[in-house]
N, C-alpha and C positions, 0 to 999 in steps of 0.2 A: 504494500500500500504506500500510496503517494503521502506528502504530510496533508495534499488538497484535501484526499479523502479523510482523513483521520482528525483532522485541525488547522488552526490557521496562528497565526504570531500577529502579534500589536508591537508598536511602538511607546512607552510611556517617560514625560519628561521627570529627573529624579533616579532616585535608587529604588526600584519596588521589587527586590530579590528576596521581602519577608513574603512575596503573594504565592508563592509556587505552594501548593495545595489546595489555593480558595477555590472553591466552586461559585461558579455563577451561572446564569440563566433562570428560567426557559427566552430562547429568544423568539421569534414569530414562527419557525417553525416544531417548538416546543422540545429541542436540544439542550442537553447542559452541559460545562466545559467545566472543566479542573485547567489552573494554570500550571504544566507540566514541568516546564524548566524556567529562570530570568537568568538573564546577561545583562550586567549593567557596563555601561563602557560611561570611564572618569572622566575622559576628558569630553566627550559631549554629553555628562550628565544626563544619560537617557538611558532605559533600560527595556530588552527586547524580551517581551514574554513569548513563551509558545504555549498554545490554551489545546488541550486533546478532546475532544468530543468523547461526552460517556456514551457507552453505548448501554441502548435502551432496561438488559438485565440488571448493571449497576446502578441506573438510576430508581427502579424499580426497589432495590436495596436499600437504597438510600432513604426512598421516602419512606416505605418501612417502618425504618428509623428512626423517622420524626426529623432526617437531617435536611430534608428540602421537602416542598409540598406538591 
């Protein structure tokens, strides 16, 4: 698999190398992402997440859980 398929990376200004685990979502088509990895590079103060698409049995877990709704 491509990372198209699996997920996508953002750009964020700052250091945000504490988000690599946050879940976020549902987005419009009712997907949710974990931020997989961050790379923060110093000298442009910006940091590159890469967010993985859960797929549909972990999210299912998740809500379970009570950890997303």
């Amino acid at each position: 698999m491509t990372m198209k398929e699996t997920g996508f990376a953002a750009t964020y200004p700052g250091d945000r190398t504490e988000s690599i685990g946050q879940l976020m979502g549902p987005n419009m088509l009712g997907e949710y992402f974990q931020a997989y990895t961050a790379e923060h590079d110093q000298k442009a103060d910006a940091t590159r997440i890469v967010f993985k698409i859960l797929p549909p049995d972990e999210v299912k877990a998740l809500a379970s859980q009570g950890v997303i709704r």
